[in-house]
Each structure stands twice: as structure tokens, then as C-alpha cells.
C-alpha positions in Angstrom: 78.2 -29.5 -32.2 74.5 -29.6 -33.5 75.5 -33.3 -34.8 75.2 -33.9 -31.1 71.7 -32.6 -30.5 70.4 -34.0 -34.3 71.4 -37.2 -32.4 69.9 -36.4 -28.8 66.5 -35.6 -30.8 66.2 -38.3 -33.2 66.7 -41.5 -30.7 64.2 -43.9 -30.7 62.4 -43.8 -27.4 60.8 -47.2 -26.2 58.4 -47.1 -23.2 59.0 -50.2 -20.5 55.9 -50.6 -17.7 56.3 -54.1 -15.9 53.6 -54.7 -13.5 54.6 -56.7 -10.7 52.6 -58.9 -8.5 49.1 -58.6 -11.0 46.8 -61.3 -12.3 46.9 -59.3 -15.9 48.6 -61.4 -18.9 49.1 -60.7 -22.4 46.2 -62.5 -23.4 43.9 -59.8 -21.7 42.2 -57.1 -23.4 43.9 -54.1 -22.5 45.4 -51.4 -25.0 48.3 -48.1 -25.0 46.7 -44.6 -26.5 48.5 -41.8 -26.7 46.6 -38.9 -25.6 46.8 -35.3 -27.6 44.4 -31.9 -27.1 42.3 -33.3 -29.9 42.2 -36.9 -30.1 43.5 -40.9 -28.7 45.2 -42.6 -30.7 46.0 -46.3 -30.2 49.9 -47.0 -29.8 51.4 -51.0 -31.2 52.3 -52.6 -28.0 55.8 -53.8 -29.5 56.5 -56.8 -26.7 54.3 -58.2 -24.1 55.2 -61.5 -21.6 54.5 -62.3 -17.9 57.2 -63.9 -15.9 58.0 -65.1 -12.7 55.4 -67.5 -12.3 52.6 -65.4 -14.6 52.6 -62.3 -11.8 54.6 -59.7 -13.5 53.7 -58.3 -17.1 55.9 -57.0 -18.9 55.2 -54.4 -22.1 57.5 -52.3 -24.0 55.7 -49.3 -26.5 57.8 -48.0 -29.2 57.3 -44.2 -28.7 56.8 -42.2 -31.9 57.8 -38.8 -30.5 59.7 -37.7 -27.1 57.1 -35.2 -26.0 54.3 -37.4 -25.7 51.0 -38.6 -23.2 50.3 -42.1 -23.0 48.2 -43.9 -21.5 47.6 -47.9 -20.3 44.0 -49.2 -20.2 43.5 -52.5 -18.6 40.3 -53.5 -18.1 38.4 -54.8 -15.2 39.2 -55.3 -11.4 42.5 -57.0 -11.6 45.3 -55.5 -8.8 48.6 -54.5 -9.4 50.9 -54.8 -6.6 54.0 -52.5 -8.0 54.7 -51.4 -10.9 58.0 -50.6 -12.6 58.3 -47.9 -15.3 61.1 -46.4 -17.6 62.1 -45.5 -21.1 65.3 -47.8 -23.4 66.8 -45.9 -26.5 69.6 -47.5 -28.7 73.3 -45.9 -28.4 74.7 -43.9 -31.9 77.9 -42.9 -33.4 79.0 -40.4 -35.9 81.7 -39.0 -38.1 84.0 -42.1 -36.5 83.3 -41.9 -32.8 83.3 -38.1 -32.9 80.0 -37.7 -31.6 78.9 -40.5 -29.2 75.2 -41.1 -27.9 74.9 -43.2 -25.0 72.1 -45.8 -24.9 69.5 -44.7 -22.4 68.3 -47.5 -20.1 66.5 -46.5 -17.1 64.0 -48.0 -14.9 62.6 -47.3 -11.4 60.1 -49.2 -9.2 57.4 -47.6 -7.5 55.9 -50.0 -4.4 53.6 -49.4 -1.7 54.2 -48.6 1.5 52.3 -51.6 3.4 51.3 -55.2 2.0 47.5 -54.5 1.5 48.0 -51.8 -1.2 47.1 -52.1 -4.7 47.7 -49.2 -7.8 45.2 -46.7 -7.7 42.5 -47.0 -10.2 44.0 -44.3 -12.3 48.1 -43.4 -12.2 50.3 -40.5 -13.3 54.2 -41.4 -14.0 55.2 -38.3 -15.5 58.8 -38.3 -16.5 61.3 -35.5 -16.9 64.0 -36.4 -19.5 67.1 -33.2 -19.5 69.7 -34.0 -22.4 73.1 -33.9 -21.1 76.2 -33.0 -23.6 79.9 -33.7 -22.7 82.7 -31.7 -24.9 86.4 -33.1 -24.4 88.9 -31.0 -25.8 91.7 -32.0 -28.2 95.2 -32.4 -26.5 96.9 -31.1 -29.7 96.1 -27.9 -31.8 95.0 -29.6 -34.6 92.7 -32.2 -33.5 89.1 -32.2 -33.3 86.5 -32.0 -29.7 85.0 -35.3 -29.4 81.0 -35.0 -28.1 79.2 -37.6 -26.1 75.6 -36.9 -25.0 72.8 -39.0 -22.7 69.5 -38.2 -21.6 69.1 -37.7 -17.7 65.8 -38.4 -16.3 63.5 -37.7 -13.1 59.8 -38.8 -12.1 57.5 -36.1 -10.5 55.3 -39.0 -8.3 53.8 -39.1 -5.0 53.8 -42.5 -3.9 51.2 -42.1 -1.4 49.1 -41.2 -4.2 50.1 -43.9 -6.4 48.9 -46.6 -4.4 45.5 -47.3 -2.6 44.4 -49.9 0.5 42.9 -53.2 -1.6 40.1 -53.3 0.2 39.3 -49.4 -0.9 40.3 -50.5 -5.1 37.8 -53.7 -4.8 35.0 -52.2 -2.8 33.2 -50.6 -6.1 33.3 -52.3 -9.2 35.8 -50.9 -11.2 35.2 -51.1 -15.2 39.4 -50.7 -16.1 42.3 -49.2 -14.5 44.4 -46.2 -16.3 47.9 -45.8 -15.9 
């Protein structure tokens, strides 16, 4: 059974921010830390395009542990009408199907409440991931349990707080925003 969890534990985590509606492209300055009690440290951004016109961005950060703070600096004054965030892992099997891991793929959208809001200058997505493990019991006496497991995941975020009136996020100069 710990074949499960050594599998749970060791998959490859990618983070997956698009932000919708935005003027930001891939050719703009803007960078992924990841933030610990003693130091930043700049994260690879492993994919970056903009779609749909050149009004959504997408990026996708390969994680280098689960337990982790990161952090999106983009840089000057640019709004960000909604934003969708979630995390992609690739599916594993073991000892012949035995032990199963499903791939994790999830993604929600976080959007304002009215038309003239913009992302706040700074934004918290925290997410809550909760490992899952399914046992099935053989139907004979001699045969093995099988083990499938998934992550299961939950955001913590007000959305009231996450977004702001436009007309409050362009008033001051803004040097970057920080998601």
C-alpha cells in the first residue's frame, strides 16, 4: 500500500495561470519566484502563449515540490479581467496496473462580479490539494487489492477580494501586479 502514496508524492506538479481578457503577452517582462522564509527564487516558466485574439495568456510552471509559494510578477499597469488558475500532473502505473495514479487536471476561473473590475494589484489563490486512495478488494482468495489514488483539490478565495473597480487599479501608478 505505501507503493500508492510513493506514487501520490512523487508526481510531477505543473502550475497553469491563464489570464483572460489582459493586454500582457509573452514578450513582456514579467517573471514566477517561488517564495521560502529565507529567500526568492526564480522558477523556468516552462510554456507561455496568448490566444484568442492576443487577450488571454497562458503560462504553465513546472513545480519543483508540492508544498510550495509562488508568486507571478508582471510589471506595470496592464489589467487582467479574469484569471484562471490550476495545477496538471501526469497519470502512473505500477507492478502491472496494481497501483493506478490518476492524472490530475484541474482548473477553475475566478471572474468579477461586474464588467468594470480588474485583478487586484496583489492576489492570493491558495490551493488545498487532499490525496485520495481507493482499495478494491480481490474477488478470489488468492488474488491481490488493486490501489488507484488522485489528488482532490479546493481554493480558499474571496472573490470580492480578488477583484477591484478599474478605475480604483488605474488611479495610482502601479509599478507591477503580484499574483
Amino acid at each position: 500500500m505505501q507503493l500508492i502514496f510513493d506514487l501520490l508524492n512523487s508526481q510531477p506538479f505543473t502550475l497553469n495561470i491563464d489570464l483572460v481578457q489582459t493586454a500582457f503577452n509573452c514578450q513582456d517582462s514579467f517573471y514566477v519566484q517561488r517564495v521560502t522564509a529565507y529567500a526568492t527564487i526564480q522558477l523556468p516558466i516552462a510554456w507561455c502563449q496568448t490566444t484568442y485574439n492576443n487577450t488571454t495568456l497562458s503560462l504553465s510552471i513546472l513545480l519543483p515540490v508540492h508544498t510550495i509559494s509562488v508568486q507571478l510578477i508582471l510589471p506595470g499597469v496592464k489589467t487582467i479581467g479574469a484569471i484562471r488558475v490550476g495545477l496538471s500532473g501526469p497519470s502512473a502505473v505500477e507492478e502491472d496496473g496494481r497501483y493506478t495514479l490518476m492524472e490530475l487536471m484541474f482548473i477553475s476561473m475566478f471572474i468579477p462580479s461586474s464588467l468594470d473590475q480588474v485583478l487586484s494589484q496583489s492576489t492570493v489563490f491558495p490551493i488545498q490539494l487532499t490525496q485520495i486512495v481507493n482499495e478494491t478488494a480481490p474477488l478470489n482468495m488468492n488474488g491481490l487489492s488493486t490501489f488507484s489514488a488522485i489528488w482532490t483539490y479546493s481554493f480558499n478565495v474571496e472573490t470580492s477580494e480578488v477583484f477591484q473597480k478599474e478605475s480604483q487599479y488605474t488611479f495610482f501608478y502601479r509599478s507591477q501586479t503580484n499574483i
